[in-house]
C-alpha positions as CSV (number, residue, x, y, z in Angstrom):
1,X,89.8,112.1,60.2
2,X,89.5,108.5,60.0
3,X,86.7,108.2,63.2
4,X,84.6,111.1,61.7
5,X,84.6,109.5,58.3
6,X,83.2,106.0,60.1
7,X,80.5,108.0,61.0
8,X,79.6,109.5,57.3
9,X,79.6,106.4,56.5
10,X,77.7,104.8,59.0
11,X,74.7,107.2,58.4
12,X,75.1,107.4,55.0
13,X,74.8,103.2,54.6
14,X,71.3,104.4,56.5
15,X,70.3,106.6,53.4
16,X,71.2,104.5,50.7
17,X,69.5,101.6,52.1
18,X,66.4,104.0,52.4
19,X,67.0,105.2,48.5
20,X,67.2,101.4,47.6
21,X,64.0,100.3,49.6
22,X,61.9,103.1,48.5
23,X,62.6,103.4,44.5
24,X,63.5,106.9,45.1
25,X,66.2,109.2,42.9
26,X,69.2,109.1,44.8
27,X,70.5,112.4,45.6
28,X,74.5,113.1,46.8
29,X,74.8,110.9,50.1
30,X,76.4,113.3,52.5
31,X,73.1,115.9,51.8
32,X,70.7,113.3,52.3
33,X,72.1,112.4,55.6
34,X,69.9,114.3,58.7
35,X,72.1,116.4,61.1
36,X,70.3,114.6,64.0
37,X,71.5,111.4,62.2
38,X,75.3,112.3,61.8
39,X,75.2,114.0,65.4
40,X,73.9,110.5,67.0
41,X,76.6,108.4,65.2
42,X,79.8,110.7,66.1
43,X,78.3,111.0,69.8
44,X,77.9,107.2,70.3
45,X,81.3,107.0,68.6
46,X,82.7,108.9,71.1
47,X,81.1,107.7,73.9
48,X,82.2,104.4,72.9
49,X,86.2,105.6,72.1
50,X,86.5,107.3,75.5
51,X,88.6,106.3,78.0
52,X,87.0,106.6,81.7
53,X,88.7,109.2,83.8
54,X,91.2,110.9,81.1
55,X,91.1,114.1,79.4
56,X,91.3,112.5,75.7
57,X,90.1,113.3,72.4
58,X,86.6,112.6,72.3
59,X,85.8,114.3,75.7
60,X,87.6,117.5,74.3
61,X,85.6,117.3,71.7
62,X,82.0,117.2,73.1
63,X,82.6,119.5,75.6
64,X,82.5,121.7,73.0
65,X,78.9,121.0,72.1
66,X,76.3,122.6,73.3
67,X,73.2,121.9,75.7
68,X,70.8,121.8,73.3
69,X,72.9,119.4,71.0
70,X,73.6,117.3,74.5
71,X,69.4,116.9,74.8
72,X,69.0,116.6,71.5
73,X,71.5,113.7,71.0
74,X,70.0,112.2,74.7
75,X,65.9,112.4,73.3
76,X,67.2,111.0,70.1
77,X,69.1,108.3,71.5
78,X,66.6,107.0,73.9
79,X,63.4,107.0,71.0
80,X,65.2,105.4,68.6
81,X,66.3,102.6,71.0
82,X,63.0,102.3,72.5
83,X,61.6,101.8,69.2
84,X,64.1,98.8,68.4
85,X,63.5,97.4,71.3
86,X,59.4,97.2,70.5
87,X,59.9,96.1,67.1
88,X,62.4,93.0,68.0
89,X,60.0,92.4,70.2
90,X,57.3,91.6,67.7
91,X,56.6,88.8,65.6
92,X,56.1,90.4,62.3
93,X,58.8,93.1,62.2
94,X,58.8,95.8,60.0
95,X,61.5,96.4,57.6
96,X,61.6,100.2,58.5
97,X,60.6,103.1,61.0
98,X,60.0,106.9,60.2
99,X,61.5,109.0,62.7
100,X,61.7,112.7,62.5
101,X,60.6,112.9,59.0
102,X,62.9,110.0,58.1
103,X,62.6,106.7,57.1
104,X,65.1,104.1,58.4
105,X,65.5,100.2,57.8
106,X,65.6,98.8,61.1
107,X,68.0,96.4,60.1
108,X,70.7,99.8,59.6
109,X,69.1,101.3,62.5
110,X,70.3,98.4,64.9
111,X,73.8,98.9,63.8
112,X,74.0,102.3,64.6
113,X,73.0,101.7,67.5
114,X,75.3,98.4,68.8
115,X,71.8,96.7,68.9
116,X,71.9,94.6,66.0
117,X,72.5,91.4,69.0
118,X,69.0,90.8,69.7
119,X,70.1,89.5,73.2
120,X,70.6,91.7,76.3
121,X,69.6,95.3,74.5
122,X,68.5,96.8,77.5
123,X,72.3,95.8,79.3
124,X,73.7,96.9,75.9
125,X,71.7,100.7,76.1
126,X,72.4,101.0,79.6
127,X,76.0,100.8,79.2
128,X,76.3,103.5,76.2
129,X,73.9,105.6,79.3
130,X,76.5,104.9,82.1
131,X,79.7,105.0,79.9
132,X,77.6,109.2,78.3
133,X,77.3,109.8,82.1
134,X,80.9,109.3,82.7
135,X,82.5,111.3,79.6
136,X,79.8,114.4,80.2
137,X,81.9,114.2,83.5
138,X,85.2,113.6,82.9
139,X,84.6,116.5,80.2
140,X,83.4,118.7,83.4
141,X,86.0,117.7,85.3
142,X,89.4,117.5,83.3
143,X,88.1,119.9,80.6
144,X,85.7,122.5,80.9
145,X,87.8,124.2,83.8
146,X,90.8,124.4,81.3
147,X,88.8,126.2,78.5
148,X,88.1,130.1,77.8
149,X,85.2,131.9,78.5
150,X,81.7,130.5,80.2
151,X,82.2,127.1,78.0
152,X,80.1,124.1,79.4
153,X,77.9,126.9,81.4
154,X,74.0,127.1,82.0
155,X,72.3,130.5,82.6
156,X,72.2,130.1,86.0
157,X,75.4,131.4,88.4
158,X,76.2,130.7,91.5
159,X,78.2,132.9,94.4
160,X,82.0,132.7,93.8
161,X,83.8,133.2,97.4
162,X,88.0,132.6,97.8
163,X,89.4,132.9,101.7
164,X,85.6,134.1,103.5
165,X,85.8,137.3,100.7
166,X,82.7,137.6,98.0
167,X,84.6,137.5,94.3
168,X,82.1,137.3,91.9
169,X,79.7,134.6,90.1
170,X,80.9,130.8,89.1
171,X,79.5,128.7,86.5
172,X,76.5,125.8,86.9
173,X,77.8,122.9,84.8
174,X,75.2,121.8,82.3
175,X,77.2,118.0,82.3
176,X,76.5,117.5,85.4
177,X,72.6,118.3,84.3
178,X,73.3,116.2,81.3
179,X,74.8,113.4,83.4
180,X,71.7,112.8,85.4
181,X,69.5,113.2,82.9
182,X,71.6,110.0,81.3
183,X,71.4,107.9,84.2
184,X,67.9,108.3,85.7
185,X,66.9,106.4,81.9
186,X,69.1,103.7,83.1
187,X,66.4,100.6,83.4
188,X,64.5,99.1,85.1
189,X,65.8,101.0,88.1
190,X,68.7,103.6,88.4
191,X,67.7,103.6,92.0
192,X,68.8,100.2,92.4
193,X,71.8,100.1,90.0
194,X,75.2,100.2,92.1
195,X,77.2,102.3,89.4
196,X,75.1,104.7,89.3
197,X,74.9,104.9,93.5
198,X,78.9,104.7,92.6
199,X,78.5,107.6,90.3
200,X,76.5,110.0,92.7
201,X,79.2,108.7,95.6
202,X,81.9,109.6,93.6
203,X,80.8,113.2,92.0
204,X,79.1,114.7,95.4
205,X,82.8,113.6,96.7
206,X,84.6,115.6,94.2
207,X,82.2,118.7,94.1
208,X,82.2,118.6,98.2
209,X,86.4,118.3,98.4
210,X,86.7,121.6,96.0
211,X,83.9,123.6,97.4
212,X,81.6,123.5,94.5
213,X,78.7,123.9,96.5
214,X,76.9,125.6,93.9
215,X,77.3,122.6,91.7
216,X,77.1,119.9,94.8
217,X,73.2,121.2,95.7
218,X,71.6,120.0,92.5
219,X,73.7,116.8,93.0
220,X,72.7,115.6,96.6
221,X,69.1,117.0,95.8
222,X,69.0,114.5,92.7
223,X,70.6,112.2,94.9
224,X,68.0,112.1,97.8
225,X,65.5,111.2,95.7
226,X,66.8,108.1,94.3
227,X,69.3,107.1,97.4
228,X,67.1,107.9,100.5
229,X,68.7,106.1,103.1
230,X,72.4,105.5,101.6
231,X,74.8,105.9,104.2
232,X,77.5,107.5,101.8
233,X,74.8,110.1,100.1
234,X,73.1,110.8,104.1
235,X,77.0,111.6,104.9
236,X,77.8,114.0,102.0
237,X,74.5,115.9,102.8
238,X,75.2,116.2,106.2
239,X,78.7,117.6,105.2
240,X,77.0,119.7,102.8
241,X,74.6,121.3,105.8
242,X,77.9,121.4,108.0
243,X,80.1,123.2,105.8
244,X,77.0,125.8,105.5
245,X,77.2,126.3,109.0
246,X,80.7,127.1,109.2
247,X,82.2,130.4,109.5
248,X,83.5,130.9,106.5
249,X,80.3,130.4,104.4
250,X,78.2,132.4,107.1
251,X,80.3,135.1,106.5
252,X,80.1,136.0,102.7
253,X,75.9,134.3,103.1
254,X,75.7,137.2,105.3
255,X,77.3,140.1,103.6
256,X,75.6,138.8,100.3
257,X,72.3,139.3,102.3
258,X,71.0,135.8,100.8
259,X,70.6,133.8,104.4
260,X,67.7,131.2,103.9
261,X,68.6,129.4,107.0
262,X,70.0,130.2,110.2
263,X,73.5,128.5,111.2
264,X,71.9,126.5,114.2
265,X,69.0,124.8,111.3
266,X,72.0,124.2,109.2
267,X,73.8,122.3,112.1
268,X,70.3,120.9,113.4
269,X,70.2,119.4,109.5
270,X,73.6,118.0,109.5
271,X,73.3,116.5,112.9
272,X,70.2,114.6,111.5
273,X,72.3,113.3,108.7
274,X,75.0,112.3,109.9
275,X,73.0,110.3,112.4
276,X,71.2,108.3,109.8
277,X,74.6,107.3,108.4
278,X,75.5,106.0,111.1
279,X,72.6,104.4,111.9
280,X,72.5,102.5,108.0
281,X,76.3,101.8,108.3
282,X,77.3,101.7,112.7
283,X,81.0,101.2,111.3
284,X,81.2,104.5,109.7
285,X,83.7,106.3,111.6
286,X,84.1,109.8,110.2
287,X,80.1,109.8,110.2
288,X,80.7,109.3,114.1
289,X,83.7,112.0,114.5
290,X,81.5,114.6,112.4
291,X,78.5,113.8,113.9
292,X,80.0,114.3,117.3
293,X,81.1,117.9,116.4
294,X,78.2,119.0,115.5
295,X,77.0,117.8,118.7
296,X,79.4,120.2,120.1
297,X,78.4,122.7,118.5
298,X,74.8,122.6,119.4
299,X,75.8,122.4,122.9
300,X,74.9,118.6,123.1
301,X,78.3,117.8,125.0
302,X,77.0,114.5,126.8
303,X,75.9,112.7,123.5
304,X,78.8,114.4,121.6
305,X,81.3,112.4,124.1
306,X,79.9,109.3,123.6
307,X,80.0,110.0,119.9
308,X,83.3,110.8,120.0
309,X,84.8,108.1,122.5
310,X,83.2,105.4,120.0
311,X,84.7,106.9,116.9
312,X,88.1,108.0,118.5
313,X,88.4,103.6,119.9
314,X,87.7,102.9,116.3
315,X,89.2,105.8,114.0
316,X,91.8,103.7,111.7
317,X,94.7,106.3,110.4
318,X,96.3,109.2,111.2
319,X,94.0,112.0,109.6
320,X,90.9,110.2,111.4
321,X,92.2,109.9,115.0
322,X,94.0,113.2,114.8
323,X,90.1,115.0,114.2
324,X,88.3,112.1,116.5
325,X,90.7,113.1,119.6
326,X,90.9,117.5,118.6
327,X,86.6,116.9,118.8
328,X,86.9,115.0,122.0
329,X,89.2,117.4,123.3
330,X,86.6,119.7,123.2
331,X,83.5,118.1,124.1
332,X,85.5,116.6,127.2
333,X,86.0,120.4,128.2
334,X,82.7,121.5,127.1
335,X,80.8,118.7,129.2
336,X,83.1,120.0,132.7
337,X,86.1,117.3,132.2
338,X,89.2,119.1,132.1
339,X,91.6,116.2,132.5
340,X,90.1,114.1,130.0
341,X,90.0,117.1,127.4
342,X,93.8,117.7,128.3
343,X,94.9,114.0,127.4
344,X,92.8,114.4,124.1
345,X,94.4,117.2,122.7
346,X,97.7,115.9,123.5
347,X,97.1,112.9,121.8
348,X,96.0,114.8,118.6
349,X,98.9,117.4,119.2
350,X,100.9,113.5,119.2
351,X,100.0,112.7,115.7
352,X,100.7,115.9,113.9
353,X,103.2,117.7,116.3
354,X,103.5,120.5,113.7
355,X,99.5,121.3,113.9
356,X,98.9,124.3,115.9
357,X,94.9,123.6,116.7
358,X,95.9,121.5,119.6
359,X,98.5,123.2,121.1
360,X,96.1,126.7,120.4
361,X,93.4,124.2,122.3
362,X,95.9,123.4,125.2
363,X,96.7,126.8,125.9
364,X,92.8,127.9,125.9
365,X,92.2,125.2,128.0
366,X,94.8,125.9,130.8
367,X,93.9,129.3,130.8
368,X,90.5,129.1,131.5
369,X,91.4,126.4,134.7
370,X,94.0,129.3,135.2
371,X,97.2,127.3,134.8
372,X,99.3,130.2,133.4
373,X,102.4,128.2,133.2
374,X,100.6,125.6,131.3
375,X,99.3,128.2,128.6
376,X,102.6,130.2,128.4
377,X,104.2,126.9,127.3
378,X,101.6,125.6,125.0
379,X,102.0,129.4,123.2
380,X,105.7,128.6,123.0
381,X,105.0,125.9,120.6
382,X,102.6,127.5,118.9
383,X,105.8,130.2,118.2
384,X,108.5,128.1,117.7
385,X,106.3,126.0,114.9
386,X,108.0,126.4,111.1
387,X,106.2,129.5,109.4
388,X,106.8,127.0,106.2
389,X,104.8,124.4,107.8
390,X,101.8,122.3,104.8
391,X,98.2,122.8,105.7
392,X,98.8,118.7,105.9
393,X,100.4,119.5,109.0
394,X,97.3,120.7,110.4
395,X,94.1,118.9,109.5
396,X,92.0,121.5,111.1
397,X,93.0,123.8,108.0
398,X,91.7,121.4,105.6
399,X,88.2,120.2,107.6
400,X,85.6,121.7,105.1
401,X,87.6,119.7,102.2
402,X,88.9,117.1,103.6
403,X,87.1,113.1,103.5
404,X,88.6,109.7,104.8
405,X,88.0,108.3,101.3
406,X,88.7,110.8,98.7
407,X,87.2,111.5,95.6
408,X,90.2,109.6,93.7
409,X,89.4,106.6,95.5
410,X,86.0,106.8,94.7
411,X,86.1,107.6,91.2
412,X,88.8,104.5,91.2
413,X,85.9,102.2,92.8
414,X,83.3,104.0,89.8
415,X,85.8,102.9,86.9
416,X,86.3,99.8,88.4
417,X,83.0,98.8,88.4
418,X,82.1,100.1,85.3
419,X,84.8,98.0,83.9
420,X,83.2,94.8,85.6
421,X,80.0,95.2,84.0
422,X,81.1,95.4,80.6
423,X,83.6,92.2,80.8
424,X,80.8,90.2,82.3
């Protein structure tokens, strides 16, 4: 009660200063105030209350409003602060602006709008941008998914698939529309402002660890054009193209009859991705172990062992090695090195000796060099392994939805850095 009646006030100061200036009859305050006027104080109001990555009050509230509230709020927002900044900027400064039918002393104007400090506006209406950006997706986020019906959805849908089986449709987020729309105004360049790098980093993360493809397209797409050669944005692209590739994807692509691309252009893309990462950031280690894969799979095995043999030296962790030395495994046996495959899978098997993939890999592998006691005792562990087991025990489950920074640590480094700017 007490935030929404700061902002009656706040807009109503604007139309009594107006009445005052202009000599006219004063009519009630609250029905002189414009809805776009009201709207634009309780939205930078809650903007401003919100708390970075929490599912408070003001992002429950907005994520009830609409799209067309959301662009109105955005266009009205970005005019109105564009036209402060060319009238501070003039010598002779007039003592009010007509906007949408409404005339508005400048001077009330730039205290609605936190600009009433001549000095660093642009900073000042960047930061409201970034901070929009990050409630529109912390509503998507922590929010949206816990409320009835199609809330927070466009008209657009996208294929809903659970285990390889067609379901139905999903929902296309219009905050995550919303959200980029907010931060390509950022200025001079949201190209070259590291939160919002951080923010793309840290959403494609997200969508990519849950499998919103659907949602993670229009993402990357947005992202490509402003990030070209980012090592972090070339990565999630080529995971993007990957996970298309796999199995499970192809499967439901296939029965839904909407195939655009074949699985080899899909792995041909990835391949090409990942080895642009690698190339902006040679220390990038999962862009190595993924990269090699896909070499693998596209029946590179040569260049996919010397891939792999430089990530697997270098892999740091657990989860890392484990998938660096299962890949090896395999393009060791795939390029005509038995041994060398054999020592590979037992050193994954090593780190997670409750993961079946290995020992499944073992057993495939002995069979085809025709080392039947060798396969019967790999399929032994493979039986006696605890039905009960976590898909943690086996990385292999979790491939398509798993990354070596997750998107908790990224969002961390987002809010972090958000944080940092606005203390400087």
């Amino acid at each position: 009660m007490m935030r929404t009646t700061r902002v009656a006030i706040a807009a109503a100061a604007i139309v009594i200063a107006v009445t005052a200036a202009t000599g006219r009859a004063q009519a009630p305050v609250r029905s002189e105030v414009p809805a776009w006027m009201s709207r634009l104080s309780t939205w930078l109001e809650l903007v401003a209350a919100h708390k970075p990555g929490a599912s408070d009050t003001p992002a429950r509230l907005v994520a009830f409003w609409t799209e067309a509230e959301m662009d109105e709020v955005r266009s009205d927002f970005l005019a109105l602060t564009a036209i402060c900044k060319r009238e501070m900027d003039r010598s002779a400064r007039p003592a009010a602006i007509v906007y949408r039918d409404t005339l508005i002393p400048i001077a009330e104007l730039r205290r609605l709008l936190g600009l009433a400090d001549a000095a660093g506006v642009q900073a000042k209406v960047n930061g409201v941008l970034k901070r929009a950006a990050i409630a529109y997706t912390d509503v998507v986020m922590l929010v949206v998914p816990l409320l009835p019906g199609n809330t927070g959805c466009s008209s657009s849908s996208s294929l809903l698939v659970k285990d390889g089986n067609r379901i139905g449709t999903g929902c296309i987020y219009t905050h995550w529309l919303q959200a980029r729309a907010l931060l390509d105004a950022v200025r001079p360049d949201p190209a070259q402002d590291e939160m919002v790098r951080l923010w793309y980093v840290a959403t494609v993360t997200f969508l990519l660890e849950t499998g919103n493809y659907a949602n993670a397209r229009p993402q990357l797409e947005h992202a490509r054009l402003l990030f070209r050669t980012d090592a972090d944005l070339l990565f999630a692209r080529g995971y993007y193209a990957e996970a298309f590739a796999s199995p499970v994807i192809q499967t439901v692509v296939a029965e839904a009859g909407s195939s655009q691309h074949s699985v080899k252009s899909y792995l041909e893309e990835a391949e090409d991705l990942y080895r642009r990462a690698v190339r902006e950031n040679p220390k990038f280690v999962e862009a190595r172990v993924r990269h090699g894969k896909v070499l693998t799979l596209l029946e590179r095995h040569r260049d996919a062992v010397e891939e792999l043999r430089v990530a697997a030296a270098a892999a740091q962790g657990p989860e890392l090695r484990f998938y660096a030395e299962l890949f090896l495994g395999h393009a060791e046996a795939s390029a005509g090195n038995p041994s060398e495959a054999r020592d590979h899978y037992r050193q994954a098997s090593a780190l997670y000796p409750k993961a079946q993939s290995p020992l499944l890999a073992l057993a495939l592998l002995a069979r085809q060099l025709g080392d039947r006691a060798a396969a019967q005792d790999a399929m032994r562990r493979v039986i006696a392994l605890p039905a009960d087991r976590g898909t943690d025990e086996d990385l292999w489950s979790i491939y398509y939805r798993w990354q070596n920074m997750d998107f908790k640590a990224r969002f961390s480094a987002l809010h972090a850095w958000l944080l940092q700017e606005e203390t400087r």
